[in-house]
DOLOTOR-926890 format. One record per atom (N, C-alpha, C, O, CB): atom name; residue number from 0; x, y, z. Coordinates in steps of 0.1 Angstrom, whole numbers, padded with zeros to 4 digits. Glycine has a CB too. Example, Ala and Ser with C-alpha at 12.3 -4.5 7.8 and 13.67 -1.06 7.14 Angstrom:
<pts>
<name=N	resi=0	c1=0132	c2=-0057	c3=0078>
<name=CA	resi=0	c1=0123	c2=-0045	c3=0078>
<name=C	resi=0	c1=0132	c2=-0033	c3=0078>
<name=O	resi=0	c1=0142	c2=-0033	c3=0085>
<name=CB	resi=0	c1=0113	c2=-0045	c3=0090>
<name=N	resi=1	c1=0128	c2=-0022	c3=0071>
<name=CA	resi=1	c1=0137	c2=-0011	c3=0071>
<name=C	resi=1	c1=0129	c2=0000	c3=0079>
<name=O	resi=1	c1=0134	c2=0011	c3=0080>
<name=CB	resi=1	c1=0141	c2=-0006	c3=0057>
</pts>
This chain:
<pts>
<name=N	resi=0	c1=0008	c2=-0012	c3=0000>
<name=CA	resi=0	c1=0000	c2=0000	c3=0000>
<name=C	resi=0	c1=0009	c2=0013	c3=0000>
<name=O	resi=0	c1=0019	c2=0012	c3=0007>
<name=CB	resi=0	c1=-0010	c2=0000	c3=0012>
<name=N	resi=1	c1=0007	c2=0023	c3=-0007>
<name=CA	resi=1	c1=0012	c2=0035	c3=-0007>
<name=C	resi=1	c1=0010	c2=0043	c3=-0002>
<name=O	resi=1	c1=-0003	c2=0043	c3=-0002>
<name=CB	resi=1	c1=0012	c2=0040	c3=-0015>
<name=N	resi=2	c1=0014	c2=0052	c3=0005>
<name=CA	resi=2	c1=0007	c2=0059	c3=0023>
<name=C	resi=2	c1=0014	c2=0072	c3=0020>
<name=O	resi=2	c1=0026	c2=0071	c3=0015>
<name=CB	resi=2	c1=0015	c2=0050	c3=0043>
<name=N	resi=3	c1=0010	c2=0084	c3=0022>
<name=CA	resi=3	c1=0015	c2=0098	c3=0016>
<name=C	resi=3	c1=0031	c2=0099	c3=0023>
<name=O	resi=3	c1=0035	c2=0095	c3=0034>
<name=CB	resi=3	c1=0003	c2=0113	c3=0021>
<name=N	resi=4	c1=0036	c2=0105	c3=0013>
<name=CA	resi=4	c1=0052	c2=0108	c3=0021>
<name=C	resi=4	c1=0063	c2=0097	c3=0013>
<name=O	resi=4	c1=0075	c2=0097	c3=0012>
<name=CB	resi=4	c1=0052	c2=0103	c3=0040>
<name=N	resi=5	c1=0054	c2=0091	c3=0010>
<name=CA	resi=5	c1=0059	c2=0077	c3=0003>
<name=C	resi=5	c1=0067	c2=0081	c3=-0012>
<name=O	resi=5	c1=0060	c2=0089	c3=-0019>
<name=CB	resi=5	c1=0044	c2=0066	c3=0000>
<name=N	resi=6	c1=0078	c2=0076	c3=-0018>
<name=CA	resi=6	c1=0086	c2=0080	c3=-0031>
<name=C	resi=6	c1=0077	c2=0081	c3=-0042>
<name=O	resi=6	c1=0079	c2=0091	c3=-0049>
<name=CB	resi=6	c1=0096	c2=0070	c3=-0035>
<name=N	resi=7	c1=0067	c2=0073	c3=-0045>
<name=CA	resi=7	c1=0055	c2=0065	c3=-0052>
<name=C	resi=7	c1=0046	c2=0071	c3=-0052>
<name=O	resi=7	c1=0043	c2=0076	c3=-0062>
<name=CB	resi=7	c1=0050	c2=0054	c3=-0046>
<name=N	resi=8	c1=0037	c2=0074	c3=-0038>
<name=CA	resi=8	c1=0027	c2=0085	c3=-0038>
<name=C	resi=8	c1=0030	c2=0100	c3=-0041>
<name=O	resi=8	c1=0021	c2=0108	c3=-0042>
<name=CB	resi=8	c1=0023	c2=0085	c3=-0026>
<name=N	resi=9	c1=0043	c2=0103	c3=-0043>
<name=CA	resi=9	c1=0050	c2=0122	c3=-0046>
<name=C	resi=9	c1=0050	c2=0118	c3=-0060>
<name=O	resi=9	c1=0042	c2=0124	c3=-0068>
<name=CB	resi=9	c1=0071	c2=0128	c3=-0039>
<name=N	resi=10	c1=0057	c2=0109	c3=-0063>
<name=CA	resi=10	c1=0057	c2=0107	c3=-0082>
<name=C	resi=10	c1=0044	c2=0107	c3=-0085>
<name=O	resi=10	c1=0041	c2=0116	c3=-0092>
<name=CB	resi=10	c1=0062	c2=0091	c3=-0090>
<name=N	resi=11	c1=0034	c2=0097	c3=-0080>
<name=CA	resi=11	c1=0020	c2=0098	c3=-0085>
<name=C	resi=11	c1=0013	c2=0113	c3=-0083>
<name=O	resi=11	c1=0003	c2=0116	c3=-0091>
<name=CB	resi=11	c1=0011	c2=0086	c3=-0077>
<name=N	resi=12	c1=0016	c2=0120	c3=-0077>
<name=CA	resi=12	c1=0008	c2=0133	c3=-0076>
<name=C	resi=12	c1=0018	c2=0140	c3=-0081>
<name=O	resi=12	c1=0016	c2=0151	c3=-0076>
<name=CB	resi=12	c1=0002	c2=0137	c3=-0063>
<name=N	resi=13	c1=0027	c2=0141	c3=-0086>
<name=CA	resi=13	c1=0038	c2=0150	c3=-0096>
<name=C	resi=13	c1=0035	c2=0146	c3=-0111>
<name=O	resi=13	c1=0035	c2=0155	c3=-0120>
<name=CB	resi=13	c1=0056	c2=0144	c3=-0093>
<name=N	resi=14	c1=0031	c2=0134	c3=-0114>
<name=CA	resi=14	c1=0025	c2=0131	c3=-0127>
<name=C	resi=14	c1=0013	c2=0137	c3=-0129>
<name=O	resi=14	c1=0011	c2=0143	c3=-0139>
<name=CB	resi=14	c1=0024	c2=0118	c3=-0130>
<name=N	resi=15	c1=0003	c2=0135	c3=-0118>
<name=CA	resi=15	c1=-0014	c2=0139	c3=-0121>
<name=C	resi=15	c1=-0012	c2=0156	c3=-0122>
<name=O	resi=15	c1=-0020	c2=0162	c3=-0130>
<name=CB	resi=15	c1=-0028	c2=0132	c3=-0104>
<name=N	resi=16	c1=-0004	c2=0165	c3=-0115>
<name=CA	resi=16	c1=0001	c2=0178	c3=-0114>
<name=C	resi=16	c1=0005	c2=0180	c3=-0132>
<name=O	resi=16	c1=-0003	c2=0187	c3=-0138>
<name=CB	resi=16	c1=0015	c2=0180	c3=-0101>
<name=N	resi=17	c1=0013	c2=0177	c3=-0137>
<name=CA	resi=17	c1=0022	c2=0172	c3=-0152>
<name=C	resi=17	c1=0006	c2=0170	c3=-0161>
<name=O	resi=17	c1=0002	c2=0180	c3=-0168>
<name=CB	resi=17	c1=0034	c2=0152	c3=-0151>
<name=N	resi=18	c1=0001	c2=0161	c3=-0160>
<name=CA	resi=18	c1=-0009	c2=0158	c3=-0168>
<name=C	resi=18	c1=-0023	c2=0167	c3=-0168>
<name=O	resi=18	c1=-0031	c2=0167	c3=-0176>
<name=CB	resi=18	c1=-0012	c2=0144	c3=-0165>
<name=N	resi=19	c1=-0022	c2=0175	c3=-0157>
<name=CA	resi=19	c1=-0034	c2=0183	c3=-0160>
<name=C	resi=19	c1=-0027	c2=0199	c3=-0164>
<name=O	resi=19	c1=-0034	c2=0208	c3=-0169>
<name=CB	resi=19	c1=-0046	c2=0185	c3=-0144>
<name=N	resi=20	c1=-0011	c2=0203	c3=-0163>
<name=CA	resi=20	c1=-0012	c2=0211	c3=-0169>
<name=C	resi=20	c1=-0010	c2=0214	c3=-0186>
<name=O	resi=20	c1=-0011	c2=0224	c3=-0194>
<name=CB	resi=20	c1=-0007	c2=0216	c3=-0161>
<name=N	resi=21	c1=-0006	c2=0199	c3=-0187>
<name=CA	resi=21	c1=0003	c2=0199	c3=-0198>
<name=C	resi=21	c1=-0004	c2=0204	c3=-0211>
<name=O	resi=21	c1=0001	c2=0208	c3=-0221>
<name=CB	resi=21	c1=0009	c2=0184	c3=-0200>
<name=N	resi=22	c1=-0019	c2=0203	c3=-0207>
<name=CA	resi=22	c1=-0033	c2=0206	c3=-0224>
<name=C	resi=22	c1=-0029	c2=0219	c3=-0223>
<name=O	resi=22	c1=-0031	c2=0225	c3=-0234>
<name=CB	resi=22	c1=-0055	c2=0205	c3=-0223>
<name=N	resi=23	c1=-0024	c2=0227	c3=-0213>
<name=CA	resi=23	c1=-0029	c2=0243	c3=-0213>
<name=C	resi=23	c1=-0015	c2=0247	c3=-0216>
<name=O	resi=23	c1=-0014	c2=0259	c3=-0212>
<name=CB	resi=23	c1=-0038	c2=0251	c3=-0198>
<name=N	resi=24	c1=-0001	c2=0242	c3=-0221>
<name=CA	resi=24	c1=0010	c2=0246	c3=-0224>
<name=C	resi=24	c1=0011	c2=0254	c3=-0237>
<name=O	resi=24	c1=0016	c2=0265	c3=-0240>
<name=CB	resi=24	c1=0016	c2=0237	c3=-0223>
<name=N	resi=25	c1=0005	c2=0243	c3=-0246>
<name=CA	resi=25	c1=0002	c2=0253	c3=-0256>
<name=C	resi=25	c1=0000	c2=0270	c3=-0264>
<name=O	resi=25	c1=0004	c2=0276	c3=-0274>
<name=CB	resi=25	c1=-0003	c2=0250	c3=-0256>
<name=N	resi=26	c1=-0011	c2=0272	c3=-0250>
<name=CA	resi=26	c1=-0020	c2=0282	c3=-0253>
<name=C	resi=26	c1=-0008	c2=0297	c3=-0245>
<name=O	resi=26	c1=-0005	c2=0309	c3=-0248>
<name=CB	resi=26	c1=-0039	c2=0278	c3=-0245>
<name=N	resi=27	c1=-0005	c2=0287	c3=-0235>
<name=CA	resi=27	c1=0004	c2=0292	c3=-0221>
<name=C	resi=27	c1=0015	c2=0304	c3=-0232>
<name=O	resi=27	c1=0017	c2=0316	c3=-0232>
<name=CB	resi=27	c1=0016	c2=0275	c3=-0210>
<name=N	resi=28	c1=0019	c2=0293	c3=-0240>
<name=CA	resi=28	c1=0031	c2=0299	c3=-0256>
<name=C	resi=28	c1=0025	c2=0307	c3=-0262>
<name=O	resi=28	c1=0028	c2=0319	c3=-0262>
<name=CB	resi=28	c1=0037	c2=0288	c3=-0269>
<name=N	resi=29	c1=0014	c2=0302	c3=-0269>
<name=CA	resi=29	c1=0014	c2=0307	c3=-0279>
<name=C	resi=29	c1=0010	c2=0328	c3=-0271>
<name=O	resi=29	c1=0017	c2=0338	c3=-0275>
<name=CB	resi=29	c1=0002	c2=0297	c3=-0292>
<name=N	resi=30	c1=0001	c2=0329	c3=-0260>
<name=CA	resi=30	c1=-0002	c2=0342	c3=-0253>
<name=C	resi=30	c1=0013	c2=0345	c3=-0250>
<name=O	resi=30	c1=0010	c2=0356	c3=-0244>
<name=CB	resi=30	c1=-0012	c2=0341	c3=-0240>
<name=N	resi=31	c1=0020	c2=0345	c3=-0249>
<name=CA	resi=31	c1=0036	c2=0346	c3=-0241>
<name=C	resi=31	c1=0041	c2=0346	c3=-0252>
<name=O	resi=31	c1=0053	c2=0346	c3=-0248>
<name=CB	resi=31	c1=0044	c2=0334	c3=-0231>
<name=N	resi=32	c1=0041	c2=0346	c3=-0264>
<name=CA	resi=32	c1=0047	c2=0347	c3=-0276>
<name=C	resi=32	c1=0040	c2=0366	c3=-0287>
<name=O	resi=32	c1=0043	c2=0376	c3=-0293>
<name=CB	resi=32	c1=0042	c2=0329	c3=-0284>
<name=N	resi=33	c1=0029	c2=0357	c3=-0282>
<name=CA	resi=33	c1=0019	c2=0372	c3=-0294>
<name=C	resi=33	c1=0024	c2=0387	c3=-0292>
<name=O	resi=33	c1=0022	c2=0396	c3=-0300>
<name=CB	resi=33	c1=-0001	c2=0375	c3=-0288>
<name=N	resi=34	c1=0030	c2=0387	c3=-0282>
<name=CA	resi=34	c1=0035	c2=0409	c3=-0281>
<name=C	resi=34	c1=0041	c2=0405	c3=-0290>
<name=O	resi=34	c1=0037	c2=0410	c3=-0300>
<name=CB	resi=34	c1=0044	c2=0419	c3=-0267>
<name=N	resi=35	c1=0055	c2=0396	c3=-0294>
<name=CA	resi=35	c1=0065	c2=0396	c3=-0304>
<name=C	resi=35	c1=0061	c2=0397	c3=-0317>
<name=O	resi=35	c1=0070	c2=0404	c3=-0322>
<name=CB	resi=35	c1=0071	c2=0385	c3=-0303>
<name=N	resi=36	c1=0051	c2=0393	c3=-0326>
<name=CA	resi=36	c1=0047	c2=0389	c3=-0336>
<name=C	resi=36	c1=0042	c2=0409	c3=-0334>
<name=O	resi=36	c1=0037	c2=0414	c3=-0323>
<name=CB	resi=36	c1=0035	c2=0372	c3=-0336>
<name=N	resi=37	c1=0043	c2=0417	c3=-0345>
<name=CA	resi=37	c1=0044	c2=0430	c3=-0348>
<name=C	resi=37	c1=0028	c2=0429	c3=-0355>
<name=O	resi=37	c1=0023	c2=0422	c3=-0365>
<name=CB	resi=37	c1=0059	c2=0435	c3=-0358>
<name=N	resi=38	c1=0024	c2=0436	c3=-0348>
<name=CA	resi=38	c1=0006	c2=0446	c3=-0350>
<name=C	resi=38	c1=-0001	c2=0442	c3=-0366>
<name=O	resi=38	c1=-0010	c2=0436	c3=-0371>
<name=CB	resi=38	c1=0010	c2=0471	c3=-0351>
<name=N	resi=39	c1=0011	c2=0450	c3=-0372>
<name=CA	resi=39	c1=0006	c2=0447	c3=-0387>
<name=C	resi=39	c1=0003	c2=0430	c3=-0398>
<name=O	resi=39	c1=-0005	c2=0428	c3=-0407>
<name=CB	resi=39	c1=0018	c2=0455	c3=-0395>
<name=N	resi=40	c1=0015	c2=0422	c3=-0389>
<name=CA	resi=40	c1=0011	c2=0408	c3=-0393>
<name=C	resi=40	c1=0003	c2=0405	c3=-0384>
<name=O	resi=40	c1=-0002	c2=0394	c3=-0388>
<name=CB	resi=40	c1=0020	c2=0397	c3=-0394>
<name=N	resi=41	c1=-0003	c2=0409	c3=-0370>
<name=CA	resi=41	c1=-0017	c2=0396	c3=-0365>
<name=C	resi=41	c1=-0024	c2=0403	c3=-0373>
<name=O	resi=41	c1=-0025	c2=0394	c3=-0382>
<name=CB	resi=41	c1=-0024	c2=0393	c3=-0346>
<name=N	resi=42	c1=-0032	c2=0415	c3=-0380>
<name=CA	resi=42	c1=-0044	c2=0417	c3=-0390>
<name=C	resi=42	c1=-0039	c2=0418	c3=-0399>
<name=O	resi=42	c1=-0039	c2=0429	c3=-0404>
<name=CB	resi=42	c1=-0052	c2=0427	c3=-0390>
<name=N	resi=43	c1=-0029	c2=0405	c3=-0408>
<name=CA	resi=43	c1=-0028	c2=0407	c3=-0421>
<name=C	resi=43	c1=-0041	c2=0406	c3=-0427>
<name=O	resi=43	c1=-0047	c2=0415	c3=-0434>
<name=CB	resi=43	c1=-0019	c2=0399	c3=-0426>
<name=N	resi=44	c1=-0046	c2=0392	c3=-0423>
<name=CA	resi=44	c1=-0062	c2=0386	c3=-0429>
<name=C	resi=44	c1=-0073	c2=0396	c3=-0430>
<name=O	resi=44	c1=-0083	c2=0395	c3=-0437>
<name=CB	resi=44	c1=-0069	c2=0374	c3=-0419>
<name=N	resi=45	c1=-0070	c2=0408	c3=-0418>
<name=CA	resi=45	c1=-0083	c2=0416	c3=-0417>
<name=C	resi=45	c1=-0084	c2=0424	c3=-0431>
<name=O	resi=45	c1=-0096	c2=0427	c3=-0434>
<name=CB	resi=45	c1=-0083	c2=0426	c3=-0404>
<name=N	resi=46	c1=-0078	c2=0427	c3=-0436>
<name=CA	resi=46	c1=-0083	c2=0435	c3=-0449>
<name=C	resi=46	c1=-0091	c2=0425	c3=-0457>
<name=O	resi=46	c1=-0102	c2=0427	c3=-0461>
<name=CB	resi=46	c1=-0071	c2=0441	c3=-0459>
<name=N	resi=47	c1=-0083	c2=0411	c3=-0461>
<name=CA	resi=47	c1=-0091	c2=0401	c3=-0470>
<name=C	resi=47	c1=-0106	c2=0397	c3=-0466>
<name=O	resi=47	c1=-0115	c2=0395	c3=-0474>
<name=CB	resi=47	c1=-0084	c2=0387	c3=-0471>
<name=N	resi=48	c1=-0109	c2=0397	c3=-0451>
<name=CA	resi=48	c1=-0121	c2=0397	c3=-0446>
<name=C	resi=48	c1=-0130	c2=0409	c3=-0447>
<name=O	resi=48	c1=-0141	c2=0407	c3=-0451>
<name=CB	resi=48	c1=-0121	c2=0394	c3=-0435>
<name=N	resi=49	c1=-0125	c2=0423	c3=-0445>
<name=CA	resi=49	c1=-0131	c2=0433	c3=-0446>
<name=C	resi=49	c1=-0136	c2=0436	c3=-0455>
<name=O	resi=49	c1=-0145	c2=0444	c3=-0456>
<name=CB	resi=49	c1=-0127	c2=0440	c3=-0443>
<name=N	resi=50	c1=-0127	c2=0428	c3=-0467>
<name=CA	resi=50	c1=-0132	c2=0438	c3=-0481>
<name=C	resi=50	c1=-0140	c2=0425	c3=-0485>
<name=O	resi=50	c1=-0152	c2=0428	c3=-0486>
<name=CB	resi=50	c1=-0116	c2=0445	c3=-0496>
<name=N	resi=51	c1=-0139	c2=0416	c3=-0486>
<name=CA	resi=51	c1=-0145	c2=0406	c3=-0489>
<name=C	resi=51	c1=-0159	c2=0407	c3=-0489>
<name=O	resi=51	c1=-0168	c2=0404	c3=-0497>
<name=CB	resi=51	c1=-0141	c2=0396	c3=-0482>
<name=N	resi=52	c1=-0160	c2=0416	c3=-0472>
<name=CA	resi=52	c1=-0175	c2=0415	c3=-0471>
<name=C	resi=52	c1=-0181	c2=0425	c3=-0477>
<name=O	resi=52	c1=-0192	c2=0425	c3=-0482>
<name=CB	resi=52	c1=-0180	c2=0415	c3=-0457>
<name=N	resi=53	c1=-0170	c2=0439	c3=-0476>
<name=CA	resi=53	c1=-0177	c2=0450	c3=-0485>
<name=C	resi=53	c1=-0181	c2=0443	c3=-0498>
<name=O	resi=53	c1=-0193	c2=0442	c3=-0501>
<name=CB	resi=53	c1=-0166	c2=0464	c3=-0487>
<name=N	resi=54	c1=-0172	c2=0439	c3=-0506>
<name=CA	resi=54	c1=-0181	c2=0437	c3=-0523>
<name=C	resi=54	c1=-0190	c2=0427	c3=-0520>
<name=O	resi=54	c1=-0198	c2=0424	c3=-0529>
<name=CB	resi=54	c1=-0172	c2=0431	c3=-0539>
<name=N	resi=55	c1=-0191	c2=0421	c3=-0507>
<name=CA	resi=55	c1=-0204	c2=0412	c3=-0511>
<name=C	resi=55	c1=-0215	c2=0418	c3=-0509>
<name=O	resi=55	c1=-0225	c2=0413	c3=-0515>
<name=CB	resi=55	c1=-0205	c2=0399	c3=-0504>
<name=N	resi=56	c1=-0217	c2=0434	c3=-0498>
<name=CA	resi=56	c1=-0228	c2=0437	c3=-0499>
<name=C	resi=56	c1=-0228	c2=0449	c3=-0509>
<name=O	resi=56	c1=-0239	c2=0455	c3=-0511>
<name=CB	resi=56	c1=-0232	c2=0438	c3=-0486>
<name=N	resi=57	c1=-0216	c2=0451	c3=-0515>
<name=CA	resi=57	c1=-0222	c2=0461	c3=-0527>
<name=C	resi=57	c1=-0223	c2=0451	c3=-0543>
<name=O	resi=57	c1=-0219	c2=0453	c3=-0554>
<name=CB	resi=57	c1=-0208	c2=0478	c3=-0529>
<name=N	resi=58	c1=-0233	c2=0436	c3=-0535>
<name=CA	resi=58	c1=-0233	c2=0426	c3=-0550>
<name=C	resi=58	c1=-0225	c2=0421	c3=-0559>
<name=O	resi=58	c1=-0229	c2=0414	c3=-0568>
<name=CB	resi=58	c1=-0238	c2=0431	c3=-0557>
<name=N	resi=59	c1=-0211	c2=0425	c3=-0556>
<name=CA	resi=59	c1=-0202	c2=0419	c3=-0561>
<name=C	resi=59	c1=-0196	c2=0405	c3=-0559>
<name=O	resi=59	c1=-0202	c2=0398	c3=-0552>
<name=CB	resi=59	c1=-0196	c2=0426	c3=-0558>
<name=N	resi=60	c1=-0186	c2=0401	c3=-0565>
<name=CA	resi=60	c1=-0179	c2=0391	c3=-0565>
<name=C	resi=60	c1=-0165	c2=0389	c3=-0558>
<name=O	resi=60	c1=-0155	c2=0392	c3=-0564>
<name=CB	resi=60	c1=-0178	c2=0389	c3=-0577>
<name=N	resi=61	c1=-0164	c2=0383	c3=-0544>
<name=CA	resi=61	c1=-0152	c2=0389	c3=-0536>
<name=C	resi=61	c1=-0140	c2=0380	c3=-0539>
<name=O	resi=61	c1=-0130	c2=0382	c3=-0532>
<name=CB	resi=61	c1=-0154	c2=0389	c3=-0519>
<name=N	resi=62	c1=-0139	c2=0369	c3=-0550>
<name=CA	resi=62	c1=-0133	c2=0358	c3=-0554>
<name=C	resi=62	c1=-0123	c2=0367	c3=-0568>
<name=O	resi=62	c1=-0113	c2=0363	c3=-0573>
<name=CB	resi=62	c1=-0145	c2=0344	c3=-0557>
<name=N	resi=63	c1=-0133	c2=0382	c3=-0572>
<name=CA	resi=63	c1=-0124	c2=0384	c3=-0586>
<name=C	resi=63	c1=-0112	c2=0396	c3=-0573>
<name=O	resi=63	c1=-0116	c2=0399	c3=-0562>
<name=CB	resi=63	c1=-0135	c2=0394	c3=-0606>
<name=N	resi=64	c1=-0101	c2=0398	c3=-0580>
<name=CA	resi=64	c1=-0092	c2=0403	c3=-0584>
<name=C	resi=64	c1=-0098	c2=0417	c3=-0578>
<name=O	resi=64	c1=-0101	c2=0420	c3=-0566>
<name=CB	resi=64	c1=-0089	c2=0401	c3=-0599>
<name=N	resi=65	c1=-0099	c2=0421	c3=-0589>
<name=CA	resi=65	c1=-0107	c2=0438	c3=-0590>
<name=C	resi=65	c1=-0110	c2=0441	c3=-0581>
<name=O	resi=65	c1=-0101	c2=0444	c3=-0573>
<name=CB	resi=65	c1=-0120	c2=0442	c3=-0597>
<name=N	resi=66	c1=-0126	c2=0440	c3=-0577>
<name=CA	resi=66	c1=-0132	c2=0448	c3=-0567>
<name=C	resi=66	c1=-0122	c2=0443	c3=-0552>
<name=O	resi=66	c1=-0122	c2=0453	c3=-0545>
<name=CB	resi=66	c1=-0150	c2=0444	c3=-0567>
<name=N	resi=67	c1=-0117	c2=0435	c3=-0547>
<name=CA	resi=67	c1=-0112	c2=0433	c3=-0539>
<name=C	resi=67	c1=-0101	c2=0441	c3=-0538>
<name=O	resi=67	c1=-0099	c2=0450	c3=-0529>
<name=CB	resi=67	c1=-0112	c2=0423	c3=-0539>
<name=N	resi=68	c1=-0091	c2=0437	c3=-0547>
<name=CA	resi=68	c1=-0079	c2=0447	c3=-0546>
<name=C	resi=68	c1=-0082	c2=0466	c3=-0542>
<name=O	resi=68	c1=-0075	c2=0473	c3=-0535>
<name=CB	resi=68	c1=-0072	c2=0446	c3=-0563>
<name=N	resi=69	c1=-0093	c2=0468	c3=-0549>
<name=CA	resi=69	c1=-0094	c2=0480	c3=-0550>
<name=C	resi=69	c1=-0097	c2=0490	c3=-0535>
<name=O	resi=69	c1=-0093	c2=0501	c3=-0531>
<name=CB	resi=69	c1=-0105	c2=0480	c3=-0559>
<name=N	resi=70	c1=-0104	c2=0480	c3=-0531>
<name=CA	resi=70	c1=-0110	c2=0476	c3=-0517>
<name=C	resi=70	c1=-0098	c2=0477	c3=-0505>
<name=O	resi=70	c1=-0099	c2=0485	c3=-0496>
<name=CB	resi=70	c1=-0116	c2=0461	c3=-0519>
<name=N	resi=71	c1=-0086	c2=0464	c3=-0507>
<name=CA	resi=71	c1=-0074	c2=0466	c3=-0501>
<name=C	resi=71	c1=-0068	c2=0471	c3=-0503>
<name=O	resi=71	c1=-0058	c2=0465	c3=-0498>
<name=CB	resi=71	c1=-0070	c2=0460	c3=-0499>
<name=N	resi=72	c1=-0062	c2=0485	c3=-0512>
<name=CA	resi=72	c1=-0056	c2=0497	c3=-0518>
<name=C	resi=72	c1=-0058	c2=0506	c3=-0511>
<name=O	resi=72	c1=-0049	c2=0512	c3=-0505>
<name=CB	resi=72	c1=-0060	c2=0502	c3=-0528>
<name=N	resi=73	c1=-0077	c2=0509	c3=-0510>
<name=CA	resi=73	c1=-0079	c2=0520	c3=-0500>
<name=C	resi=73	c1=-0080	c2=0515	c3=-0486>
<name=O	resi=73	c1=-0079	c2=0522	c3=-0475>
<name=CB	resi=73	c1=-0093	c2=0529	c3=-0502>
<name=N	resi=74	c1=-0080	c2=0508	c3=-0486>
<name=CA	resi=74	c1=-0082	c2=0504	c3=-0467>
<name=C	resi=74	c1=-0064	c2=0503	c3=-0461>
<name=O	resi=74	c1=-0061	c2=0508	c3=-0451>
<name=CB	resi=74	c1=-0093	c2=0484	c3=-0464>
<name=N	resi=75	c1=-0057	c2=0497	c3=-0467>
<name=CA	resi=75	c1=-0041	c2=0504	c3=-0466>
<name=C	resi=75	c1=-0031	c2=0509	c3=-0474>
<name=O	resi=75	c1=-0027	c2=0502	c3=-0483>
<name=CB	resi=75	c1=-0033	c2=0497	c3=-0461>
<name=N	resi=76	c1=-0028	c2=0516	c3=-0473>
<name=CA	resi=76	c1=-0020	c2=0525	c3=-0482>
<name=C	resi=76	c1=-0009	c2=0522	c3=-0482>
<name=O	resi=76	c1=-0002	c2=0521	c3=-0493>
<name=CB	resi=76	c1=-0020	c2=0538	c3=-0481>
<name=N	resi=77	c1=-0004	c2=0521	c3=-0472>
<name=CA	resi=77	c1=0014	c2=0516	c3=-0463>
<name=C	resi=77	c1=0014	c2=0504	c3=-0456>
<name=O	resi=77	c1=0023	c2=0503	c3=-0448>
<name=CB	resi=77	c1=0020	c2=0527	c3=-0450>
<name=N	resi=78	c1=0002	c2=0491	c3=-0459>
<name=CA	resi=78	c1=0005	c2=0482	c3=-0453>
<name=C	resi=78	c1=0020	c2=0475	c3=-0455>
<name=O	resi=78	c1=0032	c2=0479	c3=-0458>
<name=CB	resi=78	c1=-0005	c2=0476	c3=-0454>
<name=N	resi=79	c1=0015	c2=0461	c3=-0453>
<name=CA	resi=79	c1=0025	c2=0448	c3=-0447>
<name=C	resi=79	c1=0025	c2=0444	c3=-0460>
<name=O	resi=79	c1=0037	c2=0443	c3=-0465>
<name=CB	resi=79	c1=0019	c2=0434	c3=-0436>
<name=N	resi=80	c1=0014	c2=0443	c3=-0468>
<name=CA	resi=80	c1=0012	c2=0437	c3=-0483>
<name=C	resi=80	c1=0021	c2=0448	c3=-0493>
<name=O	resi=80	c1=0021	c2=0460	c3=-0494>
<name=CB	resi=80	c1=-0007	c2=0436	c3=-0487>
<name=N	resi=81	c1=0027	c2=0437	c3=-0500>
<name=CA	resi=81	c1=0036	c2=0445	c3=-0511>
<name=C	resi=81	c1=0028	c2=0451	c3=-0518>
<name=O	resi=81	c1=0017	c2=0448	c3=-0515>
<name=CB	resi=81	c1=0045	c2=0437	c3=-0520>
<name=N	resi=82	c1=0029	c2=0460	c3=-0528>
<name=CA	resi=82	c1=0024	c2=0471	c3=-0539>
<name=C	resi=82	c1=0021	c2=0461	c3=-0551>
<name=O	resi=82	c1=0030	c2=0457	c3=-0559>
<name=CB	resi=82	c1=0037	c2=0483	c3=-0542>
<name=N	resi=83	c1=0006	c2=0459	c3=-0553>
<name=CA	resi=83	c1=0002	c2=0449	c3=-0563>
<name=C	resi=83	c1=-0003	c2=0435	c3=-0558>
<name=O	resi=83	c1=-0012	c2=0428	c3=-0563>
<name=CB	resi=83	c1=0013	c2=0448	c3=-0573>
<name=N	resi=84	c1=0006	c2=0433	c3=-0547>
<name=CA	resi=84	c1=-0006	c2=0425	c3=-0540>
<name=C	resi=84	c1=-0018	c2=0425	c3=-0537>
<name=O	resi=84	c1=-0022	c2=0437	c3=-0537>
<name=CB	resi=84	c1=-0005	c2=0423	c3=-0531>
<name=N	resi=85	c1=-0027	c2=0415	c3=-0535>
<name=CA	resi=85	c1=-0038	c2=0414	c3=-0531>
<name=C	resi=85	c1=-0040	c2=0399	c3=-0522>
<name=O	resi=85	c1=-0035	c2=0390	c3=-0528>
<name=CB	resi=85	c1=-0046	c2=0417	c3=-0543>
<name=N	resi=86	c1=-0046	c2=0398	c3=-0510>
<name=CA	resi=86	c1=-0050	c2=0387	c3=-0506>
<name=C	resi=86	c1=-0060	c2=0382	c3=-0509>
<name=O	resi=86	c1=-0068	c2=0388	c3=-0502>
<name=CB	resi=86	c1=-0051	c2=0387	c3=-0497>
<name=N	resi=87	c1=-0069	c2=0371	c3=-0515>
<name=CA	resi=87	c1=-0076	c2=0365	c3=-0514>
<name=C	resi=87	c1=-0088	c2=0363	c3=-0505>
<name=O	resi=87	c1=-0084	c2=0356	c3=-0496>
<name=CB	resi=87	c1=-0070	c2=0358	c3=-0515>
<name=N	resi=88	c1=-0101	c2=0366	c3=-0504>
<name=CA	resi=88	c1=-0115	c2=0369	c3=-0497>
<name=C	resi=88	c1=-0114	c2=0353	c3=-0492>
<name=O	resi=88	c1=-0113	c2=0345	c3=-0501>
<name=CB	resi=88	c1=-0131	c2=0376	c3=-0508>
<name=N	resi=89	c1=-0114	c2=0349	c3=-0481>
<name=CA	resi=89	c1=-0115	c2=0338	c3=-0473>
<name=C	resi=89	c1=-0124	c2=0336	c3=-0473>
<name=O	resi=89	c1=-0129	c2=0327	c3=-0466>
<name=CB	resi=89	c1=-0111	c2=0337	c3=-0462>
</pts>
């Protein structure tokens, strides 16, 4: 029998301690990481979403080229995205 104080009983509750934190390590990084990663790349996507949704409600097609680009032109002028780029409406 294993009785607290015991080499056996400290390992067993050093593992069950290990195993419940270990799911939330992940997340632990990736939050402890995000200040590093610079403003302008966490909303790269937000323009392709933004505009995406604009031509869809001015009836457009957010899959062409055109109205999208045009869209992510005026919404940054000096982004992250190179000159002639365009991202793709997700």
């Amino acid at each position: 029998m294993v009785e607290p104080g015991d080499r056996l009983h400290d390992r067993a509750l050093l593992l069950r301690a290990a195993l419940r934190i270990l799911p939330w390590l992940p997340l632990v990084v990736v939050f402890a990481l995000l200040p590093a990663v610079p403003t302008q790349l966490r909303a790269l996507d937000f323009a392709a979403f933004y505009c995406g949704g604009q031509v869809l409600r001015d009836h457009g097609d957010p899959y062409r080229a055109g109205p999208l680009g045009e869209c992510e032109r005026a919404l940054a002028r000096n982004g992250p995205i190179g000159a002639g780029a365009i991202l793709p409406a997700p």
